[in-house]
N, C-alpha and C positions, 0 to 999 in steps of 0.2 A: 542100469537105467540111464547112464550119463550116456554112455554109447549110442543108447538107441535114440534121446533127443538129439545126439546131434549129429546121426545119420540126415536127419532132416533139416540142420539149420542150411544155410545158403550165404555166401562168401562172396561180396563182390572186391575184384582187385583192381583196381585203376593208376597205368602205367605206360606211360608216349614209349617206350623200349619194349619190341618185340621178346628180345633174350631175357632180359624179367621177367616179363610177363611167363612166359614159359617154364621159363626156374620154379616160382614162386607158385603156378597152378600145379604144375606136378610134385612141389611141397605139401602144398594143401591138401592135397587131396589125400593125401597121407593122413588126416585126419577125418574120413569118409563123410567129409563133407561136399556138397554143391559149390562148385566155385565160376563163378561167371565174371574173366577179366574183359576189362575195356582199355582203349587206345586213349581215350580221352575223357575229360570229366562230364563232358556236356551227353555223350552216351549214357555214364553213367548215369545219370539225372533222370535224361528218357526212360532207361529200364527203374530206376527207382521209382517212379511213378505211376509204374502196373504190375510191380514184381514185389515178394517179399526178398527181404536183404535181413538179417541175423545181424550181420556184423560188415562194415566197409571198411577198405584196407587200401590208400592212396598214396601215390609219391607227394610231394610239397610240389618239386619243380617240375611243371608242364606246360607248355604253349597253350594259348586262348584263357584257360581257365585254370591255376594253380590249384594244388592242396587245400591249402587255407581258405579260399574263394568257394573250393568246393564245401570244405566243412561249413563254412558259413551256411550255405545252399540248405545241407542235409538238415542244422540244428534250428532251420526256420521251416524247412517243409514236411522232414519223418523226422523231427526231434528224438525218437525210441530209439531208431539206429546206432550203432557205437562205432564210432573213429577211432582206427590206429591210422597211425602219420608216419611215410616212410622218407628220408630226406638222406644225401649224400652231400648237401651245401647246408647243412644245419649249424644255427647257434643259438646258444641260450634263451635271448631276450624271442626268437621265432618260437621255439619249445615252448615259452612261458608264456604266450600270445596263443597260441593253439591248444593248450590245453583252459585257458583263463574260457576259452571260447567253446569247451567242449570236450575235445578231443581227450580219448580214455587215456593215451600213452603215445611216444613221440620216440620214434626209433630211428636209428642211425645208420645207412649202406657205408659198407658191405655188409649187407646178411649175416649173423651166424643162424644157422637155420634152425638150431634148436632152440637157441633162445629166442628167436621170430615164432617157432610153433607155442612156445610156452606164453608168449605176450597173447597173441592168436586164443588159444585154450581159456585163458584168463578171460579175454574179450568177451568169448561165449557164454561163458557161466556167468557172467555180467547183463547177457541182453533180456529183452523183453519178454518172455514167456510166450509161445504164440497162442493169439486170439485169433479166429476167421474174423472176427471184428476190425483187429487194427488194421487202421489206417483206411479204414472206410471213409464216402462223404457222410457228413451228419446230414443227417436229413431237415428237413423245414422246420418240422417241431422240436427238433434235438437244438437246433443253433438258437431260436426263441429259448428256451431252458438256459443253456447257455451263458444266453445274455442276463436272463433271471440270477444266474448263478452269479457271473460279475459284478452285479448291482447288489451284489448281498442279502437277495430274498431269498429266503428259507424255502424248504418244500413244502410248506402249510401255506405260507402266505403264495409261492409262485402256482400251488393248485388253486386258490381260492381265483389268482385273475386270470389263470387259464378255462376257469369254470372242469377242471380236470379232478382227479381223484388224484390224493395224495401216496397213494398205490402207483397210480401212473407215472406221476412224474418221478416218484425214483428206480421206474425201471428205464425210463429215457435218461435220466442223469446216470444207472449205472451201463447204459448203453454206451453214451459221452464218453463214459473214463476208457472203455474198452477199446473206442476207434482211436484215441492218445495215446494211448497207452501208459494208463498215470492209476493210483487208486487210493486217493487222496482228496480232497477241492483244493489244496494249495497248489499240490504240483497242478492239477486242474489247470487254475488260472494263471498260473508261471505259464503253462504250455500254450494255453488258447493265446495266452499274448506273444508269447516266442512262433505262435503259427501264425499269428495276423489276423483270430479270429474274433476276438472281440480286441476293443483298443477302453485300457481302465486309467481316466484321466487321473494324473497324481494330484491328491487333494492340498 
């Protein structure tokens, strides 16, 4: 069973070093996974933006846009994605700052490759289950719910001002969790506020 999901998860690797990059794709791929490296983070971004990604797998140090810069990016726009962190200039207090921020696991160059494939393996059996849902947009009446949600209305009270069926609105709310990728209302509203989709003033 584990084989066959993750024939289909999908691996991206982002790394400014052609011979890395090279290395590390024909590692991976040892795990019959999909692996799609990029040169740069800002690549990375664009294909995260109409692809699915399993798991991201980044250097720290890169021109235009670093590691760190990039995890930022990922845990405000696919928060479901999982970061490993590869760095050959690492120290402590940057590990303890990228993970506080996210990041699954903080690795150190030189590769040993089997413990890369085992951080890697871990990573997978770690990510989001795939939904054709995640990462959809919500659509007009899902972001009204939403915002129901954040203000603390119930699904009795947000059907009665929607004039909706209390049947409806929790198949749009459990349509919500599915495009997050959350199945919860905490993590819910952790995420809508880490996406920037609703903003919940501190009382």
């Amino acid at each position: 069973m584990a084989t066959t999901d993750r024939t289909k998860q999908h691996i991206f690797f982002v790394d400014d070093e052609p011979k890395v990059r090279k290395v590390v794709d024909r590692t991976l791929k040892r795990l019959s996974s999909k692996v799609s490296c990029f040169a740069s983070a800002r690549d990375c971004l664009e294909q995260l933006s109409s692809e699915r990604c399993d798991l991201l797998i980044a250097d720290v140090k890169m021109p235009e846009m670093n590691g760190i810069e990039l995890l930022a990016e990922v845990k405000r726009s696919v928060p479901w994605v999982p970061v490993l962190l590869i760095t050959g200039y690492g120290n402590i207090p940057m590990a303890i700052k990228a993970l506080k921020m996210g990041a699954l696991h903080f690795i150190e160059k030189p590769l040993e490759m089997q413990s890369f494939l085992s951080a890697v393996e871990s990573a997978l059996g770690r990510s989001t289950p795939f939904d054709p849902l995640l990462g959809k947009e919500l659509t007009r009446s899902e972001m009204r719910i939403l915002r129901f949600i954040s203000d603390g209305k119930s699904n009795k009270e947000t059907a009665r001002i929607l004039h909706r069926s209390i049947k409806t609105v929790e198949v749009h709310r459990s349509r919500i969790m599915c495009k997050l990728g959350v199945d919860n209302a905490v993590d819910l509203l952790k995420r809508a506020v880490a996406m920037r989709l609703v903003d919940i003033e501190p009382e």
